[in-house]
DRENDRENKE-444749 format. One line per 10 residues: their letters; for each residue x, y, z of N, C-alpha, C. Coordinates in nm, 2 decimals, decimal comma. Atoms other than C-alpha are relative to their C-alpha. Layout:
BEGIN
A) X:Y:Z:X:Y:Z:X:Y:Z | ...
end
This chain:
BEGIN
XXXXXXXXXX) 0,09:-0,12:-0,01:12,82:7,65:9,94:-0,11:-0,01:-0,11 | 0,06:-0,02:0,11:12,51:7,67:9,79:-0,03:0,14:-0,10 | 0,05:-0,05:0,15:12,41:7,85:9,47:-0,12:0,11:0,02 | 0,13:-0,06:0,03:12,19:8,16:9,45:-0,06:0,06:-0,10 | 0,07:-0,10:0,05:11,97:8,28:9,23:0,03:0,15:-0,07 | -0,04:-0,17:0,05:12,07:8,60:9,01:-0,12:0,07:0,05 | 0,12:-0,11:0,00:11,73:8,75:8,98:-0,06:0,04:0,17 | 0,06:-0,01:-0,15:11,64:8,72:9,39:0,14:0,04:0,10 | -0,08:-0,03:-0,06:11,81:8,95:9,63:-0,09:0,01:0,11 | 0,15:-0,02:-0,09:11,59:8,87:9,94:0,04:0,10:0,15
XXXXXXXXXX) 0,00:-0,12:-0,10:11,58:9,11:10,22:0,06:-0,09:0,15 | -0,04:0,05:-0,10:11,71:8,96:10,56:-0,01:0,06:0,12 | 0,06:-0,08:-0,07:11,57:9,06:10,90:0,12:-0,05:0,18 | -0,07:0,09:-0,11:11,87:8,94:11,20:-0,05:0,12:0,10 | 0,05:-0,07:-0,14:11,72:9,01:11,52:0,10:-0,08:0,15 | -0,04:0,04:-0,13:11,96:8,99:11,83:0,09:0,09:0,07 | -0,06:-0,11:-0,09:12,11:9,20:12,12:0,11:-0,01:0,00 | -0,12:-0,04:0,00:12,45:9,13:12,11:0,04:0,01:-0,12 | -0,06:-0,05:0,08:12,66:9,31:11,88:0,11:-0,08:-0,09 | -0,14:0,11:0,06:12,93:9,06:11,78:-0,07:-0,13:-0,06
XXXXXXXXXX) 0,09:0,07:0,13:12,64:8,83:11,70:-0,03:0,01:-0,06 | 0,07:-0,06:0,12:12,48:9,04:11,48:0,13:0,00:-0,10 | -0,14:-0,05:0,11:12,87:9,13:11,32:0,02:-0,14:-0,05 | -0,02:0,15:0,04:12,93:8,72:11,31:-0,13:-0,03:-0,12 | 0,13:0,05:0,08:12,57:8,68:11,10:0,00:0,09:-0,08 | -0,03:-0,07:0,08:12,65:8,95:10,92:0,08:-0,01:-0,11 | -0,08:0,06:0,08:12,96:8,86:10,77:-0,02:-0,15:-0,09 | 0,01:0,17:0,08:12,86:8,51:10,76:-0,11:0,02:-0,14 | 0,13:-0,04:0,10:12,51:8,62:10,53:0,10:0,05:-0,14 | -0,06:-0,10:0,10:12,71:8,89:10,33:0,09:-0,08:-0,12
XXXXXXXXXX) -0,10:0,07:0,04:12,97:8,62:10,23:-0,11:-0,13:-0,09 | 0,08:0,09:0,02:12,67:8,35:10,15:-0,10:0,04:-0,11 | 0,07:-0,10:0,12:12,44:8,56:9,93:0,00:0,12:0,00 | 0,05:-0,11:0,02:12,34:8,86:9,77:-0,15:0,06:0,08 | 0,10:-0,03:-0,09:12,09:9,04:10,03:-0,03:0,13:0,05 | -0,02:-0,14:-0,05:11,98:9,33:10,17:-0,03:-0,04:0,12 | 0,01:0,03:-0,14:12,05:9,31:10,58:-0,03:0,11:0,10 | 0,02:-0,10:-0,07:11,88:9,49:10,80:0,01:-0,08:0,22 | 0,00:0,08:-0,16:11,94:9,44:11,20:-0,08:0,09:0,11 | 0,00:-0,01:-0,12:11,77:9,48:11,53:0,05:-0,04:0,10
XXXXXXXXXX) -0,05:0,04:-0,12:11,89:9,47:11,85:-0,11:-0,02:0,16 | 0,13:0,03:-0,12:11,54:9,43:12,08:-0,11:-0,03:-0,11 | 0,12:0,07:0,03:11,22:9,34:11,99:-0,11:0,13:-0,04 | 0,08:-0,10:0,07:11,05:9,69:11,94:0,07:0,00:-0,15 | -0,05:0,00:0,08:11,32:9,72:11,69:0,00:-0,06:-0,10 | 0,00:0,10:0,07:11,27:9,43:11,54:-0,10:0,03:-0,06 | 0,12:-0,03:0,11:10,92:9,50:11,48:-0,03:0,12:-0,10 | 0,00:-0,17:0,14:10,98:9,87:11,30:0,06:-0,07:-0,11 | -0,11:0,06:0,11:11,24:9,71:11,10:-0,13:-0,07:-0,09 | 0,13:0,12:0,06:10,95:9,42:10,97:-0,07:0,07:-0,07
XXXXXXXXXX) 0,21:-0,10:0,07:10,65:9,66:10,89:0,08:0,08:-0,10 | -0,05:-0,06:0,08:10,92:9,89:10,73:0,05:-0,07:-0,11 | -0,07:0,08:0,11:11,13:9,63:10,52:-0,09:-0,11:-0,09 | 0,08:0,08:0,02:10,88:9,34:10,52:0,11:-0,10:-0,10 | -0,09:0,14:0,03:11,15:9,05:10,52:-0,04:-0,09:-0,07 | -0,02:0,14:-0,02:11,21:8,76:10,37:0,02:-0,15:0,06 | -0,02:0,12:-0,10:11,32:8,54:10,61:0,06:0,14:0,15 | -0,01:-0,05:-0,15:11,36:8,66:11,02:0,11:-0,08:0,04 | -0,12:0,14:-0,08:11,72:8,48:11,18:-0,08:0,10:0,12 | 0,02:-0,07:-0,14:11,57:8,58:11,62:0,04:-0,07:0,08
XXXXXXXXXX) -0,01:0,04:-0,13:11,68:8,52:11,91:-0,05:-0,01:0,08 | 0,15:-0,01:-0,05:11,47:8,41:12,14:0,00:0,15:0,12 | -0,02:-0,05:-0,10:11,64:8,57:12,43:0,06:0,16:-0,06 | -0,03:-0,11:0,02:11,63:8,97:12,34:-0,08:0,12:0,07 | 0,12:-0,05:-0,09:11,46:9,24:12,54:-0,08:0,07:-0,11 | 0,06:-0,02:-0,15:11,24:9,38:12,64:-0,08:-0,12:0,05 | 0,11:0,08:-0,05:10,99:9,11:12,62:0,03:-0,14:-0,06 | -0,05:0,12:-0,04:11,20:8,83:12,46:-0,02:-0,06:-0,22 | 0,01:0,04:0,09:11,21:8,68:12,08:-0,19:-0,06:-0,02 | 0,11:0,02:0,00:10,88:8,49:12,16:-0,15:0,08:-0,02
XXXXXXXXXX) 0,10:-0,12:0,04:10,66:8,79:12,17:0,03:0,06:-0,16 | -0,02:-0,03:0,11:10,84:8,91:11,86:-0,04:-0,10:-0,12 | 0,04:0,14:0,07:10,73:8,58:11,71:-0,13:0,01:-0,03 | 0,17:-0,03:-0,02:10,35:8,63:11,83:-0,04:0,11:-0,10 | 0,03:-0,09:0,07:10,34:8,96:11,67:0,06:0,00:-0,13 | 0,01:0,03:0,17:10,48:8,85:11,34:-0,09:-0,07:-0,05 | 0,13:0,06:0,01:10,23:8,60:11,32:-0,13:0,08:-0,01 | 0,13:-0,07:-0,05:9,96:8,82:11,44:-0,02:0,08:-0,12 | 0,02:-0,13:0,11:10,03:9,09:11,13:-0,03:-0,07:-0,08 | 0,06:0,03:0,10:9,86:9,04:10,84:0,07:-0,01:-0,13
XXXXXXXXXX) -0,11:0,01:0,07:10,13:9,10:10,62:0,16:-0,06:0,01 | -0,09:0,04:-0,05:10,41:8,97:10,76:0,01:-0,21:0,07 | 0,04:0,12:-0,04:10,24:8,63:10,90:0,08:-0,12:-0,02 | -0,04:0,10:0,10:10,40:8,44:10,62:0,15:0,03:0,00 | -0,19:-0,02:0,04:10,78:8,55:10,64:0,03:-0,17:0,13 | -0,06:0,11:-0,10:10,97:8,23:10,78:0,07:0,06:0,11 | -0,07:-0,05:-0,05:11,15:8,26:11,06:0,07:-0,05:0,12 | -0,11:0,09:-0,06:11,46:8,11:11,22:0,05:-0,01:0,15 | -0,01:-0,04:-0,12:11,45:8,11:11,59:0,11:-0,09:0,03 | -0,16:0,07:-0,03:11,82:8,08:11,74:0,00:0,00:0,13
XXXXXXXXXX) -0,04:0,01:-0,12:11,88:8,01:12,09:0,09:-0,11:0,04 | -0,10:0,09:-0,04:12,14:7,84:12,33:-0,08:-0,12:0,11 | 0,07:0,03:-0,08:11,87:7,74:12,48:-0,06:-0,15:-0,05 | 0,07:0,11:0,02:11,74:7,36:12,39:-0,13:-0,05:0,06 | 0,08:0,09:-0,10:11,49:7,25:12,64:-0,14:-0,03:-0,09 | 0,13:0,10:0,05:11,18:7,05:12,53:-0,10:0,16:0,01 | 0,14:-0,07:0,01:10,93:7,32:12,66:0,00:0,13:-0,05 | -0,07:-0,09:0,10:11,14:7,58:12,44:-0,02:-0,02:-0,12 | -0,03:0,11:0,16:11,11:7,37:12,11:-0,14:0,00:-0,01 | 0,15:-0,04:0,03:10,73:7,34:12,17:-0,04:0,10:-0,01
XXXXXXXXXX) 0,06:-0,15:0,01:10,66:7,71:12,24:0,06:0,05:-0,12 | -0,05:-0,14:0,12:10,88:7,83:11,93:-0,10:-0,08:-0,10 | 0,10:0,07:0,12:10,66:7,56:11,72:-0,14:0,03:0,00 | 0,18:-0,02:-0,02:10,32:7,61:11,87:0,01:0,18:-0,04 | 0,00:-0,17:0,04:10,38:8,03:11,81:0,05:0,03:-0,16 | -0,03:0,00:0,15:10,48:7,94:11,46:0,15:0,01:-0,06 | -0,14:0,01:0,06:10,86:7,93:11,42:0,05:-0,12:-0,06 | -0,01:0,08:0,11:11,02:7,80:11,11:0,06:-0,12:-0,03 | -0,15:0,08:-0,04:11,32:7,62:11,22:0,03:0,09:0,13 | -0,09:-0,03:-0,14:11,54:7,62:11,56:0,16:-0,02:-0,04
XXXXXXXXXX) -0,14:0,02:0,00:11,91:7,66:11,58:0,05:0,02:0,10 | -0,08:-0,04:-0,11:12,09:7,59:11,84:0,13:0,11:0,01 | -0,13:-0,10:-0,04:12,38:7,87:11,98:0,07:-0,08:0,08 | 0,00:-0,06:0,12:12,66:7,81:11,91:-0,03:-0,05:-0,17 | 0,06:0,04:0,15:12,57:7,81:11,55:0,10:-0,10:-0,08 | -0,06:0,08:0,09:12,68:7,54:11,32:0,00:0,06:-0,11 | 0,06:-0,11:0,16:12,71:7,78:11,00:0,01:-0,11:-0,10 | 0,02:0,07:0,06:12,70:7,46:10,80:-0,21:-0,01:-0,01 | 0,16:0,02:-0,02:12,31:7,40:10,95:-0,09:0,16:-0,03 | 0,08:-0,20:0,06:12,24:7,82:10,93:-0,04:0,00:-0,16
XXXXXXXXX) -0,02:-0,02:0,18:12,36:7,81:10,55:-0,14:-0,06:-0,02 | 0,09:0,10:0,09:12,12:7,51:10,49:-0,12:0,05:0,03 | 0,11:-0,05:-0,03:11,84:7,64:10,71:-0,05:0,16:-0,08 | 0,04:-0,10:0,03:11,87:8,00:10,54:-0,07:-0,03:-0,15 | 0,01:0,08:0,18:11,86:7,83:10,17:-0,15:-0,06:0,02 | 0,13:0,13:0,00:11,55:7,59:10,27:-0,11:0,11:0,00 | 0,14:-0,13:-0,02:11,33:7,91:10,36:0,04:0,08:-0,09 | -0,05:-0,10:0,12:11,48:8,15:10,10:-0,05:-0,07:-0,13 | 0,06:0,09:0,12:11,46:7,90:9,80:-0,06:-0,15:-0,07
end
């Protein structure tokens, strides 16, 4: 496990609709560093959360409604403050023309579902510190 930082407790933004994933990323985080975790469960939500918290790092799903992780991706980008938070787009989904659209819209890293929490840990560490 890696090593965090005393002085940095970074804020954490998990965006996804099912409940048991959020409780699994939850636990998993809580257990991995010191953080403050905030969750949504859609995509409006996700973006109140953002503007209000103004994350550190984003874990999203792509697949969340109403209009889908992707859009929520566009409009973190899009905000002027926010532009710059990394952000971990997770899906079960692989496909080639998936992998380009989360890149070309500006996503930080991909993780496949289900999660390797060996590859999450590394990928949350790489954008955090």
């Amino acid at each position: 496990m890696t090593t965090v930082p005393n002085d940095h407790n970074p804020v954490l933004l998990v965006v996804e609709d099912s409940a048991d994933q959020r409780m699994l990323i939850r636990e998993f985080v809580s257990e991995l560093l010191p953080c403050e975790l905030r969750e949504a469960p859609d995509g409006l939500t996700a973006m109140a959360q953002a503007r209000d918290c103004r994350p550190n790092l984003v874990l999203l799903d792509l697949h969340i409604p109403p209009h889908g992780g992707l859009q929520v991706l566009q409009e973190l980008r899009a905000d002027a403050t926010l532009a710059q938070v990394p952000v971990i787009v997770m899906s079960g989904s692989r496909a080639p023309a998936d992998l380009a659209t989360i890149e070309a819209a500006g996503g930080s890293r991909f993780i496949e579902k289900p999660y390797d929490l060996d590859e999450l840990e590394r990928a949350i560490f790489s954008m955090l510190f």
